[in-house]
N, C-alpha and C positions, 0 to 999 in steps of 0.2 A: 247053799252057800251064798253070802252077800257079795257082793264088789260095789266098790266105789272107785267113780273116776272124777279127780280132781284137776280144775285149770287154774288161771289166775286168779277168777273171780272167786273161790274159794280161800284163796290168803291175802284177797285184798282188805277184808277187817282187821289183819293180826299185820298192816302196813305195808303188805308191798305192791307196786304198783304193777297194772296192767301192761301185757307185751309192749304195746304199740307207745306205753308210756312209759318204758323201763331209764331211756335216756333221759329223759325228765324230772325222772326220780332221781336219779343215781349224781345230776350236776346237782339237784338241790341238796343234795346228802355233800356232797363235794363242797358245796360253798360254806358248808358247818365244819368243816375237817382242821384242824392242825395245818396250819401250811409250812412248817418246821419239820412236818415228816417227810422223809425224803421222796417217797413216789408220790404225793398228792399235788404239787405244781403239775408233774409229767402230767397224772391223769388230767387234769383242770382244761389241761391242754389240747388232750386230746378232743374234751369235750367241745371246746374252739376251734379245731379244727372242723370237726361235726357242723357243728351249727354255720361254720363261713362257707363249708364248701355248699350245704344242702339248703340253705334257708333258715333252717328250724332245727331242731331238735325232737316235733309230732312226726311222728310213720315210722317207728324205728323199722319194721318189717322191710317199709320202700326204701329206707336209706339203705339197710342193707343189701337186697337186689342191685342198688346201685352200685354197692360198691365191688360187689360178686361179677360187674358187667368189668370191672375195670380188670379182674382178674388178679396178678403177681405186678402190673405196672402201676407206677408212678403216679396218683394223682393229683394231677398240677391245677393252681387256682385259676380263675378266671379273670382275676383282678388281685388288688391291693390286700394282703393280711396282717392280722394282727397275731396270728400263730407263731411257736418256732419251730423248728427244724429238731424232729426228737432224735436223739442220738443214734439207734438201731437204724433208722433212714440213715443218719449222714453213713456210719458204717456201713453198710446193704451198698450204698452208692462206692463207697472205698474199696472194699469187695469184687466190685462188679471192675472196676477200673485196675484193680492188681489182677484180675484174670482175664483182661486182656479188652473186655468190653466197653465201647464207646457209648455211654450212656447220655453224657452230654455236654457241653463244650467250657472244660474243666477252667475257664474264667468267669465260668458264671454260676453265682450263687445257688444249689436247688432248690427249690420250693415244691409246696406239697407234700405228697405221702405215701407210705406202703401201704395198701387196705389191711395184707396181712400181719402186719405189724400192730396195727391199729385195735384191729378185733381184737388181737392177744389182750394187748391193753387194756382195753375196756372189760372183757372176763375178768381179768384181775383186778381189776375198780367193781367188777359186780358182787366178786367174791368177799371183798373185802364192805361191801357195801351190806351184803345179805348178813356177813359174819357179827357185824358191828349191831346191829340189829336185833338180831337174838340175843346177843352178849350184854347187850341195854335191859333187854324186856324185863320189867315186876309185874308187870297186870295178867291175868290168865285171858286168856284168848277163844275165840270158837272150838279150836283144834283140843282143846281140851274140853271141852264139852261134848264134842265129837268122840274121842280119847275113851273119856269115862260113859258116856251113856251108849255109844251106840255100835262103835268096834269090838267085834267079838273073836274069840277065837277061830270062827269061820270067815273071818274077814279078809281080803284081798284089797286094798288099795291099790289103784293106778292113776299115780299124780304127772302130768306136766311142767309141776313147777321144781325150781331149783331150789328153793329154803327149804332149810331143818327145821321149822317151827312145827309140823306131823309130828317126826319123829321123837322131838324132845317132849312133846305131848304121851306121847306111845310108850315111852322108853319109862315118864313119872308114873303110870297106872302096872308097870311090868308086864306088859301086852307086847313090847315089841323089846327085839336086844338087836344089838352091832351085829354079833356074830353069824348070822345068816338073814338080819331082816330083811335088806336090800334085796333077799332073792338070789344070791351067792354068797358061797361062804368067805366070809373074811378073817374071820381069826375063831379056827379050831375047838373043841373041848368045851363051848360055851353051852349052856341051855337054850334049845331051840325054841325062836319068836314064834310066839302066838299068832301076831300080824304079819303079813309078809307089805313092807310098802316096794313098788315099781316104780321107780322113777325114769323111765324112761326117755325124758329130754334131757338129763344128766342132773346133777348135784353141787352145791357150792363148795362139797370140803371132798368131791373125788378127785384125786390126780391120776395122771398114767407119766408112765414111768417113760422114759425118753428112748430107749431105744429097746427094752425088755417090751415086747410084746403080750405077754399074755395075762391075761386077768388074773385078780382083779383090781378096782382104782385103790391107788395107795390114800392113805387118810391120815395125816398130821394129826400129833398129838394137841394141837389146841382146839380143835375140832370135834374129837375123842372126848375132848374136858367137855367142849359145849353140849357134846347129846348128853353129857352124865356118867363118864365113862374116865373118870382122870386118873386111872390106875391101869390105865390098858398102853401098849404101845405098838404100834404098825412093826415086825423085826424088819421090813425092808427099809425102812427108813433109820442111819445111822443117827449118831449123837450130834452131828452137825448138820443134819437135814439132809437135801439131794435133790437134784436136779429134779424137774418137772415140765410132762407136756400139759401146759395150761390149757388147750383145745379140746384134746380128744374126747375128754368126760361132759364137757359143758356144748349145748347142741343152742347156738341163737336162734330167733328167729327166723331163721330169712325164709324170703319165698320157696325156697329151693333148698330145702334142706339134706344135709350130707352128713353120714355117720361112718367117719374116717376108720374108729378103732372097730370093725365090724367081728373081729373074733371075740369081744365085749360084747357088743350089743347086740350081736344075732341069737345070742342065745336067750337072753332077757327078754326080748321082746319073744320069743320063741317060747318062755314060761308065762311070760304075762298071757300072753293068750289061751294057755293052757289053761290057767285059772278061770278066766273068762267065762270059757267052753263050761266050766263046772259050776259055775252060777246061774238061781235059780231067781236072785232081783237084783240089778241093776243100777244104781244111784250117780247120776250125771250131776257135778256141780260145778257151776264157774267153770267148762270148757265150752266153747260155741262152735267147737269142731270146724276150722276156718279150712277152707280149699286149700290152703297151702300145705296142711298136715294130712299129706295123701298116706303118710304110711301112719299112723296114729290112727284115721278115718277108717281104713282096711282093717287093722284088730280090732273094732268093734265092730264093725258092720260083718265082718268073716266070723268073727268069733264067740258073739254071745249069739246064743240058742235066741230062734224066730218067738218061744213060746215065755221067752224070760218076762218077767216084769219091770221095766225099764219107767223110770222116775226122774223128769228133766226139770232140772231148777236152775237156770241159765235166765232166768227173768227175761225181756224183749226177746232173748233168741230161742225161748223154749218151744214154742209153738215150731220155726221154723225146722228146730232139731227131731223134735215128733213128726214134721209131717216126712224126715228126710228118712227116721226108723220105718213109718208107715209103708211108705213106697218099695222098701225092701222088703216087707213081707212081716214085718215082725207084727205081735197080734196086741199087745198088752203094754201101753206104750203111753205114758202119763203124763202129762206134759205140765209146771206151775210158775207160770208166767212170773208170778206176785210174791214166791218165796227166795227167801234168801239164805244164806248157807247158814249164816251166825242167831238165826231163829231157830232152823231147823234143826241143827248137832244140838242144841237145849230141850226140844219138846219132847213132849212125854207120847206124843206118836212113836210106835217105832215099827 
């Protein structure tokens, strides 16, 4: 059985940008937007507040550590903004002041921000950022080269990343379906995918449901439309939509990463690995397995067999990725500095 593990540098040909460059992306996506649409000022904003509080808008990884240092409080400027005051802050502080807490000395204006406000926000700019993306695309892409020449029915994917541009590749060749390709089943009776994809940092079209705990992530019917699927509907979700926890399904960045909804994702990650175990070669693309993904680093180094054949196409970080399998024991371990993913889903190697 094959597995492939996919990071960013794997959908950076099919346009989306690297972790560390996600907020980069996502304001230039923002300054093409409508600004007649009702949440694109909020997001614009948020992005202003980003960049006045931190410098920049580079390290999304460090900005977020910072902002995981401030915890649930306030973070207030150092100086003079050009931001406003997004209404969930001014409410959170009205809140805070009807139950009885002195937050702060109610003639003076707030300034700053909730981190955890913020993050929501920005999920929902990334969601809509990824959504808009696929919903543009005419050009065929790597993932379909990938799709048709090289995913088999013994196939396993284990992706990192958040876009659907896999799946909608998977889903045109009939290799992958909704109904359990994700790796849990979501809607019943379907014929069972050929490909199983793992997304394990979460998804741009999963929701969880706000206080209903149990899997799995609900999935909007415009989303449904985007894999190929415009005759299917979520029954949890009514005729007027429903509340949504924006967080739980989508896992940022940060250094320190935390996986809230764990009765979801312990089991996932608990198959993914299982898959793993059952693989006899290995195909690393575009992830450079960074220090901070201590639990991603753990299922592959625990999980694939010492004797698998392991194939690392991370270009500059492949060498250092090989020497990190070597030191663990593994035997067969291949490392290609010079290739790139949108050559390699094409060639007639296989």
């Amino acid at each position: 059985m094959k597995a492939y593990v996919f990071g960013a540098g794997a959908s950076a040909g099919a346009g989306y940008p690297l972790a560390s460059q996600l907020l980069q992306g996502l304001a230039a996506w923002l300054d093409r937007c409508d600004p007649s649409v009702q949440w694109v000022p909020w997001a614009r904003n948020r992005i202003v507040q980003v960049r006045e509080t931190f410098g920049s808008l580079d390290d999304f990884e460090g900005i977020l550590g910072k902002l995981e240092d401030y915890g649930y409080q306030r973070v207030k400027p150092a100086g003079q903004t050009a931001y406003r005051q997004d209404p969930k802050d001014i409410f959170h502080d009205c809140a805070e002041r009807y139950r009885g807490v002195n937050i702060a000395d109610p003639g003076v204006p707030a300034q700053g921000f909730y981190p955890q406000y913020l993050r929501s926000d920005l999920i929902g700019a990334f969601r809509e950022f990824f959504y808009q993306t696929e919903e543009l695309r005419t050009e065929p892409n790597a993932y379909d080269g990938f799709a048709g020449r090289r995913a088999g029915p013994d196939s396993t994917v284990i992706t990192f990343n958040y876009d659907v541009v896999l799946e909608r590749a998977l889903a045109k060749t009939g290799k992958w379906d909704i109904g359990n390709g994700y790796g849990f089943p979501f809607l019943p009776g379907r014929v069972a995918s050929k490909v199983t994809v793992y997304k394990l940092h979460g998804s741009v079209n999963w929701f969880k449901e706000p206080i209903n705990d149990m899997p799995p992530p609900v999935i909007f019917r415009r989303d449904l439309e985007l894999l190929g699927y415009g005759g299917l509907v979520d029954p949890r979700v009514g005729g007027n939509g429903m509340g949504v926890d924006n967080s739980g399904t989508f896992i940022l960045p940060d250094p320190r990463k935390k996986f809230y909804w764990e009765s979801f994702w312990k089991p996932l990650w608990r198959t993914a690995g299982e898959r793993l175990r059952a693989a006899n070669e290995v195909f690393i693309h575009g992830y450079s397995m960074p220090t901070a993904d201590v639990r991603a680093r753990q299922l592959l180094f625990d999980n694939i067999k010492k004797s698998a054949c392991i194939s690392i196409h991370c270009r500059t970080m492949s060498d250092r990725i090989a020497a990190e399998f070597r030191s663990r024991g593994f035997t067969d371990v291949r490392p290609s500095p010079s290739g790139d993913f949108e050559t390699w889903a094409v060639s007639e190697e296989l």
